[in-house]
CHARMM-style PDB file with segment names, atoms N, HN, CA, C and O in Angstrom:
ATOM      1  N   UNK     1    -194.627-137.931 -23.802  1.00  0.00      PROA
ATOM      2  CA  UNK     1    -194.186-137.436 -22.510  1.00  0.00      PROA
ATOM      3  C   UNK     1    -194.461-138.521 -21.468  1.00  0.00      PROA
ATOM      4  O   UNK     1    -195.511-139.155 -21.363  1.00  0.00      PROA
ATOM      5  N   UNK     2    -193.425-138.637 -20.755  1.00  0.00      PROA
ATOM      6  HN  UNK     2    -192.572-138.122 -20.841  1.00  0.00      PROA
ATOM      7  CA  UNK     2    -193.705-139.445 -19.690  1.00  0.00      PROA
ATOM      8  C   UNK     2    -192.830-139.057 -18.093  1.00  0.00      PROA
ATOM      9  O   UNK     2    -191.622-138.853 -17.972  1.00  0.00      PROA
ATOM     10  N   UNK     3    -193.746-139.046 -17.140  1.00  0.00      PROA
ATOM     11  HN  UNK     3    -194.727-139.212 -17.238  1.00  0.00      PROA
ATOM     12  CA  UNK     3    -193.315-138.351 -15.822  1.00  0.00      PROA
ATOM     13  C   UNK     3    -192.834-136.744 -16.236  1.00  0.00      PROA
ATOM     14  O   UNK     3    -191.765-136.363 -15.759  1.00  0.00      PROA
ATOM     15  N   UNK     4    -193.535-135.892 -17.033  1.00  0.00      PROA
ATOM     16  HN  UNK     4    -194.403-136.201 -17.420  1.00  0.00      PROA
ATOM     17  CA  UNK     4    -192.888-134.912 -17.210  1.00  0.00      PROA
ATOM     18  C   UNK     4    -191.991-134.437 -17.888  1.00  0.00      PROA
ATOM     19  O   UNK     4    -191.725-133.256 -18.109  1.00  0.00      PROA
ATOM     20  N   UNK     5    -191.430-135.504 -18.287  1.00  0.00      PROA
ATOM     21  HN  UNK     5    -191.646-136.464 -18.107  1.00  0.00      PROA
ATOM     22  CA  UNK     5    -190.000-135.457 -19.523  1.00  0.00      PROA
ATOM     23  C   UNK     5    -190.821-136.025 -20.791  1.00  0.00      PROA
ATOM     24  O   UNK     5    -191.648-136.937 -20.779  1.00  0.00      PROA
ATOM     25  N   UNK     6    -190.296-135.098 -22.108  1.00  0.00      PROA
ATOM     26  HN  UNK     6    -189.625-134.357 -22.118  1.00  0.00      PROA
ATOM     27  CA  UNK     6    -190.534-135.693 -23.432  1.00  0.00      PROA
ATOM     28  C   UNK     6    -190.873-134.593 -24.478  1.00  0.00      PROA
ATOM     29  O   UNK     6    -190.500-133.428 -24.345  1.00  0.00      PROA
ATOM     30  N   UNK     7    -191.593-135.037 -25.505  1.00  0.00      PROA
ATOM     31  HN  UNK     7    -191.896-135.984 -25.612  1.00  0.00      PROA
ATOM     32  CA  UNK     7    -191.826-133.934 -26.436  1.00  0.00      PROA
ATOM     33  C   UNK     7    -193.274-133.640 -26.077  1.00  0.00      PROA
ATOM     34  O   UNK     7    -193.787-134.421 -25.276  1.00  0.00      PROA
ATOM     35  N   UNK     8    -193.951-132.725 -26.500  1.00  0.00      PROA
ATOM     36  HN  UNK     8    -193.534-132.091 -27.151  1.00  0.00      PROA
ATOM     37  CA  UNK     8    -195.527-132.297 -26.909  1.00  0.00      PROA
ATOM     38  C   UNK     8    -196.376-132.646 -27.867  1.00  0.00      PROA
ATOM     39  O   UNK     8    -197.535-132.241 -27.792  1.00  0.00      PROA
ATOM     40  N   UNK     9    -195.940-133.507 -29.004  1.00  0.00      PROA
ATOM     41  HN  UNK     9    -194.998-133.836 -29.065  1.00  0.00      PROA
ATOM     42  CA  UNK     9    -196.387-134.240 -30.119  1.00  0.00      PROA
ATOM     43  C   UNK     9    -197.533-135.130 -29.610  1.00  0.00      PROA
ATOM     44  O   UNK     9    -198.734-134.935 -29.793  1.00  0.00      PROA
ATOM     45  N   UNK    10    -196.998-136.065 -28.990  1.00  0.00      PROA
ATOM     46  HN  UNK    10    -196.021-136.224 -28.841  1.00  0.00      PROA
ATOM     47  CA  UNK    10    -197.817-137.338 -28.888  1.00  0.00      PROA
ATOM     48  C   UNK    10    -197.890-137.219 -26.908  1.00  0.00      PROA
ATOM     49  O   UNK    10    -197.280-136.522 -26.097  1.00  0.00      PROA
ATOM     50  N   UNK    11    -199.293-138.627 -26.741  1.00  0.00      PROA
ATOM     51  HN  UNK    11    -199.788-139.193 -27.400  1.00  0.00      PROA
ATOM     52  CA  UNK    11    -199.999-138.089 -25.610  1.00  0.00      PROA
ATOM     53  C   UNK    11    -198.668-138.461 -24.320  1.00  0.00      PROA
ATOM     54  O   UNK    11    -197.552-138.979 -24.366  1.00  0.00      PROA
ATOM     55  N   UNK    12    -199.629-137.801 -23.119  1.00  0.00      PROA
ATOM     56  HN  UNK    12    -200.536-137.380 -23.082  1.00  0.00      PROA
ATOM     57  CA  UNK    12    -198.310-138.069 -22.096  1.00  0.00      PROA
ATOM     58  C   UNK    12    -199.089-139.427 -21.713  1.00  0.00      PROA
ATOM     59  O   UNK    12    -200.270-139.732 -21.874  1.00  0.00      PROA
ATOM     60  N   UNK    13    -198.112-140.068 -21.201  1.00  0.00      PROA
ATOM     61  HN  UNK    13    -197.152-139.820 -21.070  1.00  0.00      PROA
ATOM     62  CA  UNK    13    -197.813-141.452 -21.124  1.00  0.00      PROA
ATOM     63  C   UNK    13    -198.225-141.601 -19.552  1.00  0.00      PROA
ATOM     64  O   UNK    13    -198.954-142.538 -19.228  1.00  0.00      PROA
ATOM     65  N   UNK    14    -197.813-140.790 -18.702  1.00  0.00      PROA
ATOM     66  HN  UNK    14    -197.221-140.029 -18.966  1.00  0.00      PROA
ATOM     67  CA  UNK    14    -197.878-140.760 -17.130  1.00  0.00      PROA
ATOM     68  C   UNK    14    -199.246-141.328 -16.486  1.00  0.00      PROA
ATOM     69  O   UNK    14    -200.303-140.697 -16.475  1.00  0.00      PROA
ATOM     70  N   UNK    15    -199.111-142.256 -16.103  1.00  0.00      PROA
ATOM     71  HN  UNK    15    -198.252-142.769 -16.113  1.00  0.00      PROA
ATOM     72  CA  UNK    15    -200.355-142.972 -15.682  1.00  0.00      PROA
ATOM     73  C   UNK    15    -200.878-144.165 -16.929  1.00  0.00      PROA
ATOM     74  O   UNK    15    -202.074-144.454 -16.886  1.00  0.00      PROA
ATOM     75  N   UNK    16    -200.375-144.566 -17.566  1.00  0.00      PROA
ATOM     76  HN  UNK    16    -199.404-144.331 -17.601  1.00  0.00      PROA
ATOM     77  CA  UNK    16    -201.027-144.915 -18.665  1.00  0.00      PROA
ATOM     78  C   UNK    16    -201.672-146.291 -18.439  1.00  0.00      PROA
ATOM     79  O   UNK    16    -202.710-146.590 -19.029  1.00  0.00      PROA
ATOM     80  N   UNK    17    -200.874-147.387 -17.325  1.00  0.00      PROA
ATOM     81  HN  UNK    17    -200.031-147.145 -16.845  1.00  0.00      PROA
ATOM     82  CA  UNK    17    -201.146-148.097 -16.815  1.00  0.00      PROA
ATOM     83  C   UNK    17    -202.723-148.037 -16.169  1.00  0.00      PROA
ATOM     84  O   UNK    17    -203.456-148.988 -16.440  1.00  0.00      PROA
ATOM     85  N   UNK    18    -202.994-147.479 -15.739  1.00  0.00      PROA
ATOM     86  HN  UNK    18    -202.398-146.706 -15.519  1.00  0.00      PROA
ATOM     87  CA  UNK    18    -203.940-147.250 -14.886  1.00  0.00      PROA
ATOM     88  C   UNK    18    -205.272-147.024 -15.774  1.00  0.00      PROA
ATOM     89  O   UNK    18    -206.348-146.795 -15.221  1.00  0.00      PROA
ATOM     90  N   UNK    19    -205.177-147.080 -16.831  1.00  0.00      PROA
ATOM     91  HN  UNK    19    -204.303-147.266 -17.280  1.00  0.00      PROA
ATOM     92  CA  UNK    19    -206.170-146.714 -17.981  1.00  0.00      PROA
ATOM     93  C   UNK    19    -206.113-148.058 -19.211  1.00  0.00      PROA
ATOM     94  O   UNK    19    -207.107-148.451 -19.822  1.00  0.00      PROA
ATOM     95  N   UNK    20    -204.855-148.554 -19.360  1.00  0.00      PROA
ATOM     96  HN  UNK    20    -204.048-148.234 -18.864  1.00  0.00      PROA
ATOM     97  CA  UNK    20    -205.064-149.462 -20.416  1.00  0.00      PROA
ATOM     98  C   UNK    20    -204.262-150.443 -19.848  1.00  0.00      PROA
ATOM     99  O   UNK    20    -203.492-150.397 -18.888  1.00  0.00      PROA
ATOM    100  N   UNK    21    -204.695-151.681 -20.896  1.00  0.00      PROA
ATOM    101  HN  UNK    21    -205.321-151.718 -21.675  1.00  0.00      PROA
ATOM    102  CA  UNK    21    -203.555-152.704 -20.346  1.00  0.00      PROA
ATOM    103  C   UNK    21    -202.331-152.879 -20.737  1.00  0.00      PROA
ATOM    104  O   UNK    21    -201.814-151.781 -20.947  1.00  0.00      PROA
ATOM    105  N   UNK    22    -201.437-153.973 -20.987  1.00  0.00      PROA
ATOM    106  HN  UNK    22    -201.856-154.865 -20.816  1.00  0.00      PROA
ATOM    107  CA  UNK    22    -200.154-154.235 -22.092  1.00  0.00      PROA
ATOM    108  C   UNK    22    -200.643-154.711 -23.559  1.00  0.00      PROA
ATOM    109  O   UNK    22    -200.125-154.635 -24.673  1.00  0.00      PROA
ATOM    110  N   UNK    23    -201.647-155.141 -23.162  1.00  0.00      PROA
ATOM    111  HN  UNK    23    -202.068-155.203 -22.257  1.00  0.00      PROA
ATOM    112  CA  UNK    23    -202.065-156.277 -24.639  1.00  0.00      PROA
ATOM    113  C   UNK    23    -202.083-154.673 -25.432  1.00  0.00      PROA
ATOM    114  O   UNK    23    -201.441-154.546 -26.475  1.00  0.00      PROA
ATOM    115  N   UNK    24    -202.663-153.786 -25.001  1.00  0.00      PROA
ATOM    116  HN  UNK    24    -203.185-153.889 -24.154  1.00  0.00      PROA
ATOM    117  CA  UNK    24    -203.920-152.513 -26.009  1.00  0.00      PROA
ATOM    118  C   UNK    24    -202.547-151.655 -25.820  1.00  0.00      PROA
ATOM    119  O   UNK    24    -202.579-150.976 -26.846  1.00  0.00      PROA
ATOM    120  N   UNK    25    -201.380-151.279 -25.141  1.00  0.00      PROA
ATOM    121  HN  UNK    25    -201.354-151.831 -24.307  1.00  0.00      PROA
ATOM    122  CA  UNK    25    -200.217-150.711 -24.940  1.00  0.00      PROA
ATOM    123  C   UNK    25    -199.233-151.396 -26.497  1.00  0.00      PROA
ATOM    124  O   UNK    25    -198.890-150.746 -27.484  1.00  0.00      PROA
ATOM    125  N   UNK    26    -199.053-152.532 -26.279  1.00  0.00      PROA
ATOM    126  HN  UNK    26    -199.332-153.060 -25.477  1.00  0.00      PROA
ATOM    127  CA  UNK    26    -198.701-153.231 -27.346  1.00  0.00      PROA
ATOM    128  C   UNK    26    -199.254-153.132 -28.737  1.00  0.00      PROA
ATOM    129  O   UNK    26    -198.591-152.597 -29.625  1.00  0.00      PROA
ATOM    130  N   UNK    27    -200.483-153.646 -28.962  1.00  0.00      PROA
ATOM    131  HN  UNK    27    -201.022-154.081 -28.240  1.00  0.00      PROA
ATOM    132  CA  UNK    27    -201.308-153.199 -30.163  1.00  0.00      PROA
ATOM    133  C   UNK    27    -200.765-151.728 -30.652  1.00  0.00      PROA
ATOM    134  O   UNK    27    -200.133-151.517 -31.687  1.00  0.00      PROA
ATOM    135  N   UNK    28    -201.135-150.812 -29.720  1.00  0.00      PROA
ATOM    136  HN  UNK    28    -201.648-150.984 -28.879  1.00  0.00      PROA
ATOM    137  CA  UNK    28    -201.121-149.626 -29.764  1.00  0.00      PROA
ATOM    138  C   UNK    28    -199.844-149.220 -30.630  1.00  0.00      PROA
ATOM    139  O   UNK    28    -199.503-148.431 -31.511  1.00  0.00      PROA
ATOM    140  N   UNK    29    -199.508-149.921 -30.088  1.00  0.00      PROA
ATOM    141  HN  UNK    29    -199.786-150.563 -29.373  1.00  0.00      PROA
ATOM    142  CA  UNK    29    -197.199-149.399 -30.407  1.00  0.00      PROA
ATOM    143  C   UNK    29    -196.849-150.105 -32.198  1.00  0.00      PROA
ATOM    144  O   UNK    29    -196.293-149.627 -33.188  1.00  0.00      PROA
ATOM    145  N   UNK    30    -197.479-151.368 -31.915  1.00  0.00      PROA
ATOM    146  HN  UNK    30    -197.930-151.756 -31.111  1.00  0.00      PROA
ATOM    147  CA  UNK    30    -197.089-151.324 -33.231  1.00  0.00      PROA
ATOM    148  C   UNK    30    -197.872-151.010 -34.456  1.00  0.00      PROA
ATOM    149  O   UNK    30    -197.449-150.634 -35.549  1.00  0.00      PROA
ATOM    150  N   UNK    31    -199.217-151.258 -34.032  1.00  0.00      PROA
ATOM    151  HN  UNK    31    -199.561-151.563 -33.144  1.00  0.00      PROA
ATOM    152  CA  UNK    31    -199.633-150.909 -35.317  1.00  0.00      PROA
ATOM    153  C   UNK    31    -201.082-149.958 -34.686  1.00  0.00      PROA
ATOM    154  O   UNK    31    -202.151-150.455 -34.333  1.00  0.00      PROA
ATOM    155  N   UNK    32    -200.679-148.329 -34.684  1.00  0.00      PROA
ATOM    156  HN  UNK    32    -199.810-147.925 -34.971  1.00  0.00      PROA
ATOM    157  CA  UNK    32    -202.076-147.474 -34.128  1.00  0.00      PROA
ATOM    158  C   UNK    32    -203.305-147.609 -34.783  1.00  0.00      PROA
ATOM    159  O   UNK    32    -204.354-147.774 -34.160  1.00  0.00      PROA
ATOM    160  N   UNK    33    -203.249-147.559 -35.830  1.00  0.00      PROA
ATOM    161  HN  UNK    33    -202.397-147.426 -36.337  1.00  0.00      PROA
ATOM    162  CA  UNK    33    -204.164-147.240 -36.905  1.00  0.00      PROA
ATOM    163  C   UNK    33    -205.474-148.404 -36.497  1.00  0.00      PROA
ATOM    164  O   UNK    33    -206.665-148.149 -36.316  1.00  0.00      PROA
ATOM    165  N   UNK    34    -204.896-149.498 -36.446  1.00  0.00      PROA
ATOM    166  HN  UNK    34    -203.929-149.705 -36.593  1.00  0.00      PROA
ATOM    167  CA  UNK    34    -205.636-150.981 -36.061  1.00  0.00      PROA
ATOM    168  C   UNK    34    -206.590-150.500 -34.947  1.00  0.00      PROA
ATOM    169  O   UNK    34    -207.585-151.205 -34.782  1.00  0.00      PROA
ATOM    170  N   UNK    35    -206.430-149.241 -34.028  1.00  0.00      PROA
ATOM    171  HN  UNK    35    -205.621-148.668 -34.162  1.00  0.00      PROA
ATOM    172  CA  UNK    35    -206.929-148.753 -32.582  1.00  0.00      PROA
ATOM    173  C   UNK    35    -207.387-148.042 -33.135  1.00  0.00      PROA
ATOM    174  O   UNK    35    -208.562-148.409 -33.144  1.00  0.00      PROA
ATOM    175  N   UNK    36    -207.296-146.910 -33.845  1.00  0.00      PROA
ATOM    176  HN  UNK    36    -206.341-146.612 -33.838  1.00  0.00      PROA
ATOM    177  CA  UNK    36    -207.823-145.420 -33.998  1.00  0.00      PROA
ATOM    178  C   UNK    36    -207.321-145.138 -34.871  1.00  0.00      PROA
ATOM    179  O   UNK    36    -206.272-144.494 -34.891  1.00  0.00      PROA
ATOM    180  N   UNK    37    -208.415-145.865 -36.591  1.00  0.00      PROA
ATOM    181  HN  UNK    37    -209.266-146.388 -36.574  1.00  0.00      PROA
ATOM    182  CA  UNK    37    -208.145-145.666 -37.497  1.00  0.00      PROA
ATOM    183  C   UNK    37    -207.881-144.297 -37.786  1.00  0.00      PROA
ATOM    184  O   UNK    37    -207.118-144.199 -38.748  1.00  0.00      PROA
ATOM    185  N   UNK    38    -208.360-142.814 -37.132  1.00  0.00      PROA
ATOM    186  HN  UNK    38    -208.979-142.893 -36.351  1.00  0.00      PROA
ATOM    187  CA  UNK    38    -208.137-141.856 -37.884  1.00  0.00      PROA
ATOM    188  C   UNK    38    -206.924-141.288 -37.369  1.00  0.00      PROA
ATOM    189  O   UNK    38    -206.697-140.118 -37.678  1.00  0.00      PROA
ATOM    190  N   UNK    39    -206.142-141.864 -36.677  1.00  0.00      PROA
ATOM    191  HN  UNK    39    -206.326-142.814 -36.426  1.00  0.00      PROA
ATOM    192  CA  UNK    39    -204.604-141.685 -35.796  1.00  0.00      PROA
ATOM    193  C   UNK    39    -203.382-141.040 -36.918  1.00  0.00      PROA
ATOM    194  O   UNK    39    -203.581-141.077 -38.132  1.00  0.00      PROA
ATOM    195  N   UNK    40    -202.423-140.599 -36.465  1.00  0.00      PROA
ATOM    196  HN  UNK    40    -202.262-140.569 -35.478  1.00  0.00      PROA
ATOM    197  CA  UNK    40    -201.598-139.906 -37.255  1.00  0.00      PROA
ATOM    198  C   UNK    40    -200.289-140.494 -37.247  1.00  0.00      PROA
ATOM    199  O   UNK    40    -199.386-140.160 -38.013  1.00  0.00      PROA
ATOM    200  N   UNK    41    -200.184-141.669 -36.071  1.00  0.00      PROA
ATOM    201  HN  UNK    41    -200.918-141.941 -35.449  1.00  0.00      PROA
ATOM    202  CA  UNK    41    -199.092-142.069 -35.693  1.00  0.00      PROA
ATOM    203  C   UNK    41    -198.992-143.397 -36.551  1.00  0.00      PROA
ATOM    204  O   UNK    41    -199.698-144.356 -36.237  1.00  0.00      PROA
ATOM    205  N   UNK    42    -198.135-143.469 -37.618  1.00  0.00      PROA
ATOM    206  HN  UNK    42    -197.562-142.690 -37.873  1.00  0.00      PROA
ATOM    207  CA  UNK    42    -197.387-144.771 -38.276  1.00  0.00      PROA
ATOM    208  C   UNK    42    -197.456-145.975 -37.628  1.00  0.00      PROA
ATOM    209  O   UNK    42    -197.691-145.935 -36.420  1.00  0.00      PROA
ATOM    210  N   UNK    43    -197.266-147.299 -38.288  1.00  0.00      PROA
ATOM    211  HN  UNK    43    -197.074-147.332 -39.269  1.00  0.00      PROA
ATOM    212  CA  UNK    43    -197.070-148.593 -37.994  1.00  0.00      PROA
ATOM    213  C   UNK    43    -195.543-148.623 -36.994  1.00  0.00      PROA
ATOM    214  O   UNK    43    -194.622-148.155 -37.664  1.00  0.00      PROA
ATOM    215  N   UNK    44    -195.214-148.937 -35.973  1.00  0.00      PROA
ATOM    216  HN  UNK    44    -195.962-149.317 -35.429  1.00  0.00      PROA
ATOM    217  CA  UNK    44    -193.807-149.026 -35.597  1.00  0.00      PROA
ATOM    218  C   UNK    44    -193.035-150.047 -36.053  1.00  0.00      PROA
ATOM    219  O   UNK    44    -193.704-151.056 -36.278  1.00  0.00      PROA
ATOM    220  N   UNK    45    -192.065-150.138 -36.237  1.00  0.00      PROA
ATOM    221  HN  UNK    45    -191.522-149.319 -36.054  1.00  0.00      PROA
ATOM    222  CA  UNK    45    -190.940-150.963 -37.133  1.00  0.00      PROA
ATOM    223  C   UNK    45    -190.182-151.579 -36.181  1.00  0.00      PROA
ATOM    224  O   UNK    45    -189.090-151.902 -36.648  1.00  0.00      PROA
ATOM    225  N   UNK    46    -190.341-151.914 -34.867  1.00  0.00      PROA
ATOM    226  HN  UNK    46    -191.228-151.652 -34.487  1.00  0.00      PROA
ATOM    227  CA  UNK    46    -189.443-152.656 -33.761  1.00  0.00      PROA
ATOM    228  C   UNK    46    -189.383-154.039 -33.397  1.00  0.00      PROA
ATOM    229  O   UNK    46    -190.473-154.590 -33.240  1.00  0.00      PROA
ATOM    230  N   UNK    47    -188.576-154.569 -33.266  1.00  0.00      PROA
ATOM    231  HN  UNK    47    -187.691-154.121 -33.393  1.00  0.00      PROA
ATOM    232  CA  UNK    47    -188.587-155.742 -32.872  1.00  0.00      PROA
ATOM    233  C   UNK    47    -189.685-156.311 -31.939  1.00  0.00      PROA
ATOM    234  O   UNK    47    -190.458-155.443 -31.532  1.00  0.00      PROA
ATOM    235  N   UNK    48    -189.934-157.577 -31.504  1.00  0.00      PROA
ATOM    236  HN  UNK    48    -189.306-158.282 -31.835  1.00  0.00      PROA
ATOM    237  CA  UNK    48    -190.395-157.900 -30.773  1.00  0.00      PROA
ATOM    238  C   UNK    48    -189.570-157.760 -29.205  1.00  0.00      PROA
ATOM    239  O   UNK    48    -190.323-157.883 -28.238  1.00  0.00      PROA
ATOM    240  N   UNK    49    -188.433-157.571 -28.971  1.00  0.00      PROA
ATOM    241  HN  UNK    49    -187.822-157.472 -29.757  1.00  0.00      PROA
ATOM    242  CA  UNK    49    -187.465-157.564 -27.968  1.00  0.00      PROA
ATOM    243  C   UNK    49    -187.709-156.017 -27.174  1.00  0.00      PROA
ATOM    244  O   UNK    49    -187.911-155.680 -26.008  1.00  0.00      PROA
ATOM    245  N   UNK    50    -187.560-155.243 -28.585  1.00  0.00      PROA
ATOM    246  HN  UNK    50    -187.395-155.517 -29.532  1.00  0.00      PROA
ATOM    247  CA  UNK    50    -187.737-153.673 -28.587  1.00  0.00      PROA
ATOM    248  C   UNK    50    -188.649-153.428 -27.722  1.00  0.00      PROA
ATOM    249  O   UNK    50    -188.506-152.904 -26.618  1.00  0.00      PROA
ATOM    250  N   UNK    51    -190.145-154.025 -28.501  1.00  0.00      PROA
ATOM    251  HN  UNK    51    -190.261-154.452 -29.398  1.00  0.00      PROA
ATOM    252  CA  UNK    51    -191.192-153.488 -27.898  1.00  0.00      PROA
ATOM    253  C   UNK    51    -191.532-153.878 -26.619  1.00  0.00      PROA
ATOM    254  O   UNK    51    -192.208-153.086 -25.962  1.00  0.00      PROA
ATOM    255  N   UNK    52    -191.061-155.410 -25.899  1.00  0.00      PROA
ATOM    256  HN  UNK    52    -190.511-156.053 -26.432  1.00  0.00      PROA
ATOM    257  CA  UNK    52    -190.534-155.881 -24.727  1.00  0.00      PROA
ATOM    258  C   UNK    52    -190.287-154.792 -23.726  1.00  0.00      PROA
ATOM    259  O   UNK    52    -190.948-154.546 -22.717  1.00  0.00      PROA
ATOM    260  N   UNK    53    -189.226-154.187 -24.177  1.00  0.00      PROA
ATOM    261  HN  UNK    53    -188.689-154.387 -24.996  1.00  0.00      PROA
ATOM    262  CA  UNK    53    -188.166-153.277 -23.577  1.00  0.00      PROA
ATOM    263  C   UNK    53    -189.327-152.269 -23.191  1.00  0.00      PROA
ATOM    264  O   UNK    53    -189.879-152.310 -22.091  1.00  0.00      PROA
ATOM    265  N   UNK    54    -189.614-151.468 -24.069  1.00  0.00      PROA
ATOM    266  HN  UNK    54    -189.166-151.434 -24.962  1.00  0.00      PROA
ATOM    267  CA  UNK    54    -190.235-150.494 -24.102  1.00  0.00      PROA
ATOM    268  C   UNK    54    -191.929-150.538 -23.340  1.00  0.00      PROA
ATOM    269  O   UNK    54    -192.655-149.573 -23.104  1.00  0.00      PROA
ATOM    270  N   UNK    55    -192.194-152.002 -23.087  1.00  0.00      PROA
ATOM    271  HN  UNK    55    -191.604-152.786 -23.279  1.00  0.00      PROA
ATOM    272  CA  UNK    55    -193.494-152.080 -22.711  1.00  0.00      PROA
ATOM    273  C   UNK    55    -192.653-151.972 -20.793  1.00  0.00      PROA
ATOM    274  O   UNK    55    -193.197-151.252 -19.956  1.00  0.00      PROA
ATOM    275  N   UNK    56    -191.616-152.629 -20.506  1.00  0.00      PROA
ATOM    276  HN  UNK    56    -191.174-153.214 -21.186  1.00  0.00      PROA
ATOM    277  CA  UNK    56    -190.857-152.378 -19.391  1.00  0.00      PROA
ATOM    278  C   UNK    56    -190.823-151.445 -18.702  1.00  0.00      PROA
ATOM    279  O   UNK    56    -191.252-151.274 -17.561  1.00  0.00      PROA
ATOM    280  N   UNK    57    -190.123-150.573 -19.619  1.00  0.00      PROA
ATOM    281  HN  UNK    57    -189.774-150.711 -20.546  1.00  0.00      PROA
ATOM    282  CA  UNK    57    -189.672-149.480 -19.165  1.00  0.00      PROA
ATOM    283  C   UNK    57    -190.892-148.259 -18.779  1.00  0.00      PROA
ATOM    284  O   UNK    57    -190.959-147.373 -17.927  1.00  0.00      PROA
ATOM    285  N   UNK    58    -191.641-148.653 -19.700  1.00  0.00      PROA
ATOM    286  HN  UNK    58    -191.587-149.373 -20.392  1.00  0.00      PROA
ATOM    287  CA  UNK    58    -193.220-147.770 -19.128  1.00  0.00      PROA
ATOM    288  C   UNK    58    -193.749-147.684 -18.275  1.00  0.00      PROA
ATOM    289  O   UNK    58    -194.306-146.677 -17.838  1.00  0.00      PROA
ATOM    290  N   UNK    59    -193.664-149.524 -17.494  1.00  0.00      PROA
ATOM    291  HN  UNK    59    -193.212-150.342 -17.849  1.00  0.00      PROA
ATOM    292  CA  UNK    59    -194.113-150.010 -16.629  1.00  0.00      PROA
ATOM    293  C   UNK    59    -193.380-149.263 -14.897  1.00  0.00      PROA
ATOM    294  O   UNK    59    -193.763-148.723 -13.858  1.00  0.00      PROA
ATOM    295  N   UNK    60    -192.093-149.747 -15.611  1.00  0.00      PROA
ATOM    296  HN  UNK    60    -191.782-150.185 -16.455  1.00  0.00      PROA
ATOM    297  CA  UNK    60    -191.278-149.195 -14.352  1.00  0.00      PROA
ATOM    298  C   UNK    60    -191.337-147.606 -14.361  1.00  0.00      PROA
ATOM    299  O   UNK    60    -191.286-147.122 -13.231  1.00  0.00      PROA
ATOM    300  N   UNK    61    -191.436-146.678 -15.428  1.00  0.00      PROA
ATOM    301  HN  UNK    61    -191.478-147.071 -16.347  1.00  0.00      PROA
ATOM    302  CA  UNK    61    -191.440-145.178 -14.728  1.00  0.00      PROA
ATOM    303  C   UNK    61    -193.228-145.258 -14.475  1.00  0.00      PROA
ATOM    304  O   UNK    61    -193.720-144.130 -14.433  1.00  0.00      PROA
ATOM    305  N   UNK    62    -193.786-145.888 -14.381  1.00  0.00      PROA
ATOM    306  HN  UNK    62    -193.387-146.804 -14.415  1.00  0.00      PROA
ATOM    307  CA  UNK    62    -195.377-145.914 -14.151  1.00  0.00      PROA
ATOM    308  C   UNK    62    -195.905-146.238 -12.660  1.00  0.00      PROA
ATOM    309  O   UNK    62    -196.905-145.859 -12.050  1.00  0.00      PROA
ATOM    310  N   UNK    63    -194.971-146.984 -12.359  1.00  0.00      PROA
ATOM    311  HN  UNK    63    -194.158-147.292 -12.854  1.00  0.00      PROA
ATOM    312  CA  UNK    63    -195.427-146.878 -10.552  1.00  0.00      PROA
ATOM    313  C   UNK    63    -195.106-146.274  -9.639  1.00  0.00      PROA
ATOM    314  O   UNK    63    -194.071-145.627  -9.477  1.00  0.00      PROA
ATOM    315  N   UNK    64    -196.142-146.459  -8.815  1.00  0.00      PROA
ATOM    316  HN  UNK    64    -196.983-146.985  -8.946  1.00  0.00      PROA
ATOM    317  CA  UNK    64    -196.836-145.401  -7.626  1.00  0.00      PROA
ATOM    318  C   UNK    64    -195.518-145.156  -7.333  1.00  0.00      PROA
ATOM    319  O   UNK    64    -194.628-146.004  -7.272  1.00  0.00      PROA
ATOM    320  N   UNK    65    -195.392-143.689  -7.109  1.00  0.00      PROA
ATOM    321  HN  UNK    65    -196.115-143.000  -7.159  1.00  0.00      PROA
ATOM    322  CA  UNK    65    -194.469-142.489  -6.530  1.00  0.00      PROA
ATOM    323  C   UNK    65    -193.262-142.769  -6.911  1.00  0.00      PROA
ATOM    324  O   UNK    65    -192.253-142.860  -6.212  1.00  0.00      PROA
ATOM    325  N   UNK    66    -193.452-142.989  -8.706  1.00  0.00      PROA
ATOM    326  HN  UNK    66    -194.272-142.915  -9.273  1.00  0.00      PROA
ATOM    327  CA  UNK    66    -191.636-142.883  -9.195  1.00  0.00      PROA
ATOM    328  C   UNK    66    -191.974-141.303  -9.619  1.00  0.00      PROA
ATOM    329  O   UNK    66    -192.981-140.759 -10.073  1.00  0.00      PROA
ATOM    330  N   UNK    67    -191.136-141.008  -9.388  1.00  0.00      PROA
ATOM    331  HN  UNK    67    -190.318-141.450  -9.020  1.00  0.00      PROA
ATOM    332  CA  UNK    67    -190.982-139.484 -10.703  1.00  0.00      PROA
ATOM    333  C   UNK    67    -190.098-139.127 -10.639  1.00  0.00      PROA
ATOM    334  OT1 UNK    67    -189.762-138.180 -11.350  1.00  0.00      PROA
TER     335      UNK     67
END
């Protein structure tokens, strides 16, 4: 979930900046387990471009008074 939109599975994202960095955002994304071995969430399979994108796009719905 992020800004309110998403599923209930996995954590909400909203603020996430403000708690971790990109390096541990990154880690995180592709490979969880490496963070929190007892995690449920798989290795991710994305490009390096992908995860680019996606570290972006976090960024941008993440600042002060987007929603």
């Amino acid at each position: 979930m992020l800004n309110g939109v998403g599923g209930s599975k996995g954590p909400d994202l909203t603020g996430i900046f403000a708690k971790k960095d990109e390096d541990y955002i990154r880690r995180y994304t592709i490979d969880p387990r490496s963070i929190k071995a007892d995690g449920t969430m798989p290795p991710s399979k994305i490009s390096d471009r992908e995860l680019e994108l996606l570290v972006q796009y976090m960024k941008e719905q993440n600042r002060p008074g987007k929603k």
